[in-house]
Structure formats: C-alpha cells, structure tokens
C-alpha positions as CSV (number, residue, x, y, z in Angstrom):
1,X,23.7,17.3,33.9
2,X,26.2,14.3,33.4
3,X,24.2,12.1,32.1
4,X,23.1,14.8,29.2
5,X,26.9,15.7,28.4
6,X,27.2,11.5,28.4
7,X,24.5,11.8,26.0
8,X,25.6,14.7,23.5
9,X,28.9,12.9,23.8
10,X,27.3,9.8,21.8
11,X,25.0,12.0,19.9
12,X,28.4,14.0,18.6
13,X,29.9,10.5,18.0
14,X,26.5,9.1,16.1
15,X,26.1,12.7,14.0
16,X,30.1,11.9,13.2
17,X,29.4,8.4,11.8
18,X,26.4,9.8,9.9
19,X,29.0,12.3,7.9
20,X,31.0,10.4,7.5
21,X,28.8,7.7,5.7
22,X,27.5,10.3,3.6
23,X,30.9,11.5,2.1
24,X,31.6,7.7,1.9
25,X,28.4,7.4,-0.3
26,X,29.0,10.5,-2.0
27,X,32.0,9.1,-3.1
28,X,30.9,5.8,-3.9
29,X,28.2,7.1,-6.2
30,X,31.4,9.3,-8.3
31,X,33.2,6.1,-8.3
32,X,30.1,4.6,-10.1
33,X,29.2,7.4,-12.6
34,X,32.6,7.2,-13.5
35,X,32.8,3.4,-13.9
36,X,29.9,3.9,-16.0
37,X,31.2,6.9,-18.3
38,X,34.1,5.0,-18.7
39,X,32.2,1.7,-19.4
40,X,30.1,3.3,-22.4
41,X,33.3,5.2,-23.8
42,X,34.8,1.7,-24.4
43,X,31.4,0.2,-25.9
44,X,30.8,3.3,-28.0
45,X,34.8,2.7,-29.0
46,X,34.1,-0.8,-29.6
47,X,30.7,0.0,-31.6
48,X,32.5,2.6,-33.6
49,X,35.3,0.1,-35.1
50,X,33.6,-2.8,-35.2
51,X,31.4,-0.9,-37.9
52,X,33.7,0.5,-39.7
53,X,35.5,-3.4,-39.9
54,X,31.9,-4.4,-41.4
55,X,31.5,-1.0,-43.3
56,X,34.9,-1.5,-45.4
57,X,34.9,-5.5,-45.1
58,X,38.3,-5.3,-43.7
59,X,39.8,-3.1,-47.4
60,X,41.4,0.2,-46.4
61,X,42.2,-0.4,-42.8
62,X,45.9,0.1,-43.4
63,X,46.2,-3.3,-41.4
64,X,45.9,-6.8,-41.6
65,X,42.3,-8.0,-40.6
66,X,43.3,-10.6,-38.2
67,X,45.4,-7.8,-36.4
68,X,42.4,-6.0,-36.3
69,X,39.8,-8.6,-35.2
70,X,42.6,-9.0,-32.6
71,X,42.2,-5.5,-31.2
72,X,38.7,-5.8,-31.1
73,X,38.9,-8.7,-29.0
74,X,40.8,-6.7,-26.6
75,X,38.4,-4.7,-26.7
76,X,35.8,-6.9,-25.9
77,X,37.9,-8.2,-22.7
78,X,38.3,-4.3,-21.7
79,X,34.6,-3.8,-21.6
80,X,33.4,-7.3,-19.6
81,X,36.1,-6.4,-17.5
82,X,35.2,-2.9,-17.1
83,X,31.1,-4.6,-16.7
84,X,32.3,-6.3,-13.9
85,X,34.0,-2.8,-12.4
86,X,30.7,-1.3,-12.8
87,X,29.1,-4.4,-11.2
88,X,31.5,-4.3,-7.8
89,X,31.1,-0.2,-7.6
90,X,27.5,-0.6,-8.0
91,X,27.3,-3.3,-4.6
92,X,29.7,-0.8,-3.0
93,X,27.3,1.9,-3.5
94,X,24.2,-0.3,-2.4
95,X,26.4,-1.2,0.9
96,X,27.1,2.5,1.6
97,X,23.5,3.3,1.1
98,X,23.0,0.6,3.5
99,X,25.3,2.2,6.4
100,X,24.3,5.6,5.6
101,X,20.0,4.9,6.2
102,X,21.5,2.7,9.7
103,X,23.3,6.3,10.7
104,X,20.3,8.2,10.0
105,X,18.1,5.7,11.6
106,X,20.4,6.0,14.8
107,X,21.0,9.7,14.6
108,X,17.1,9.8,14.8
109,X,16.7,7.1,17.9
110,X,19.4,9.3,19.7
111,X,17.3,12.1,19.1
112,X,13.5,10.5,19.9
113,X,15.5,9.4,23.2
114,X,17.2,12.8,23.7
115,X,13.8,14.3,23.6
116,X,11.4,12.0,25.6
117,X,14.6,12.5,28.5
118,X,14.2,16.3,28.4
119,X,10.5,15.5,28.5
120,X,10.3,13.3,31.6
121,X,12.8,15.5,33.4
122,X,10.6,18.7,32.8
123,X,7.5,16.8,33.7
124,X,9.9,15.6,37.0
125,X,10.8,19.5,37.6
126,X,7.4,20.4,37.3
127,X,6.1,17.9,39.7
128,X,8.7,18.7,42.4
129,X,7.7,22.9,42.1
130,X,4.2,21.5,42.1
131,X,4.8,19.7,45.4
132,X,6.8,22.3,46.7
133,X,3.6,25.3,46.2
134,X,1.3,22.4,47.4
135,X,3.4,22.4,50.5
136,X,3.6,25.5,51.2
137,X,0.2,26.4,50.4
138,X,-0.5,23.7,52.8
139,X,2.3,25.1,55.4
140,X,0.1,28.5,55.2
141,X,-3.2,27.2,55.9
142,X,-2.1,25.4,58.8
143,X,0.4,28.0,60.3
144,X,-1.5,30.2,63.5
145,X,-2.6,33.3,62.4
146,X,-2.8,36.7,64.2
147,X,-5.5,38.3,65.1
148,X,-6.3,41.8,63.7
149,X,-6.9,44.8,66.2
C-alpha cells in the first residue's frame, strides 16, 4: 500500500506538470496569434499608405514627401521588428509543444507502469489464494477421517 500512495504521489506530481505545460502552451499559442494579428495590422497599415504615396505621387498629402517616406520607413522598422516578435513567439510555442508531448509521454509511462503493478500484484494475490485452497484441499485429503456407523 506504500509503495502505491509513493506512486500516486508522483503520478499527482507528473498529471501537475502536464497542466501546467498545457496552459503554458495555451498561452504561448495567444501570444502567437496575437503577434501575428498585430504583425499584418502593421503590413496592411504600411500597404495602405504606401499606395496612397504612389496613388497621389506625393500631391495632396498635406505634408512634405520626405516627411512622409520617413514615416514609412518607420514603418518598415515596426514590421521586421515585429517579424522577428512573431519569429521568437513562434520557437516559444514549438518549445512548449515540445514539453507538453514529454508530459503526456510521461503521464502515459506512469500509467503503463501503474497498471502492469496492479497487474502483477493481482496475479501475486491470486497465486497465494491459489496456494492457499491447494493446501488445504491438500490438508483435507490427507487429514484421518471417521468412520460412518
């Protein structure tokens, strides 16, 4: 009986882990989608002016045109750096998937080794009551009997 309390001890602790690296991939996989979202916001941004620079040739902005081409060039830092966001949440995510399928994969060893325990220790129980009627099955045949009248 120890030893099984031992065990559900580091099952519990191994079922724990495993949560836990699910919310921490759940969130990772937010983190990404929103990287993302905000990624193509900025390009769609970035599309959007950039045509209408080449759609009025620079007439009508209200500003000067090198002011302009500044803030797109801004722009175009804003997205490679938000490229390489999506790049370092994206590895984050692959890592979480990682630890999350080694939980699951050890959640499902302590199981397998859980079970094939209970297993050997019903065959064991079984074997000892075996041994135990074979004994005293034995113990009967052998014991002197009385005569009827």
């Amino acid at each position: 009986m120890e030893r099984e309390r031992r065990f559900d001890l580091l099952m519990q602790l191994a079922e724990e882990r495993d949560r836990d690296a699910a919310r921490a991939l759940g969130s990772r996989r937010r983190v990404l989608e929103d990287a993302r979202a905000k990624l193509e916001d900025l390009s769609r941004y970035r599309r959007d002016h950039g045509n209408a620079l080449a759609d009025t040739g620079g007439e009508g902005l209200g500003i000067q045109v090198q002011e302009y081409l500044c803030f797109l060039s801004r722009l175009n830092k804003a997205i490679l750096e938000q490229q390489r966001s999506v790049e370092q949440h994206s590895r984050a995510l692959d890592m979480a998937v990682e630890r999350w399928q080694t939980t699951q994969k050890e959640v499902a060893v302590l199981a397998k080794v859980r079970e094939r325990g209970r297993i050997a220790e019903r065959k064991e129980t079984e074997r000892r009551e075996q041994k135990l009627i074979d004994e005293m099955a034995g113990a009967r045949h052998l014991a002197p009997r009385e005569e009827s009248p």
